[in-house]
N, C-alpha and C positions, 0 to 999 in steps of 0.2 A: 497175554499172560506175562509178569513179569516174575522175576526167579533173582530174590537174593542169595548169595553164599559169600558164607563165612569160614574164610578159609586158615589152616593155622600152619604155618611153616616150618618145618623140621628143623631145630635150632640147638645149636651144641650147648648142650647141660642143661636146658628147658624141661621142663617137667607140664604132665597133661594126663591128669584123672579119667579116662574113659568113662569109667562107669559113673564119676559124678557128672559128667556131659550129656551120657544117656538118659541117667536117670532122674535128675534133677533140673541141668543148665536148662537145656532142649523143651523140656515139660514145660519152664515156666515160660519160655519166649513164647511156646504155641498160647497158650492159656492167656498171657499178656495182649498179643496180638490176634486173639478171637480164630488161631487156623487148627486146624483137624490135624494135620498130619507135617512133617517136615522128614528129608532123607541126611540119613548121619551116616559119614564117613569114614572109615579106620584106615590110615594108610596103611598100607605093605610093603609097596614099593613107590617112590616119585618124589617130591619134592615138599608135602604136605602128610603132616603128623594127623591132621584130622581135617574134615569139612563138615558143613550143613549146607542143606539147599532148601529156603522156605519158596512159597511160591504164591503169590498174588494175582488177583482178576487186574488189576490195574496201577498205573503208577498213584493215582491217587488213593485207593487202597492199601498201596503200600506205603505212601506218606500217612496216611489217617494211623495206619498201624504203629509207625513209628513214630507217629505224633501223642502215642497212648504214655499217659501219665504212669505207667508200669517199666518203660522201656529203659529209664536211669538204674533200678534195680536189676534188669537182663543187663545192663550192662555194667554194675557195679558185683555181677555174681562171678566175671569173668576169675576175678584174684582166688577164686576159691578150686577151680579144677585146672590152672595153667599160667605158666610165666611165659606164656610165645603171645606174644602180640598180630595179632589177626588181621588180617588182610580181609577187605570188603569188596566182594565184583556186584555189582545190581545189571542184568541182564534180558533181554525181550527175549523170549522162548519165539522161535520163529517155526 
């Protein structure tokens, strides 16, 4: 399994819509990239304002997913819920 996250780091005077993350960003990347489910993050405390963790059967899964003709729009919806520039880990669930 492999486990992207997108992580957003706590940045002084940065602003980050929750609720447009939940309820919109989040939706369309699943729907983009064909998955069921993704975990969303609210910090409280540490070093990150927010996260997401999607999760893939495989690296090539995950490259076909980001190879979907949808994925310039996940990523051109960023400007709309946050000015923190995001941080990308791609990870093997071990």
């Amino acid at each position: 399994m492999i486990r992207l996250s997108v992580l957003y780091p706590k940045t002084d005077g940065a602003s980050f819509d929750h609720d447009y993350y939940r309820d919109s960003h989040v939706p369309l990347a699943l729907k983009t990239w064909g998955l069921e489910s993704a975990e969303i993050d609210k910090g409280i405390d540490g070093p990150y304002e927010a996260a997401v963790h999607f999760t893939f059967d495989s690296m090539e899964a995950f490259g076909a997913a980001l190879g979907a003709p949808g994925t310039a729009d996940v990523q051109a919806d960023v400007v709309n819920y946050t000015t923190i520039v995001p941080a990308m880990q791609i990870s093997e669930i071990v």
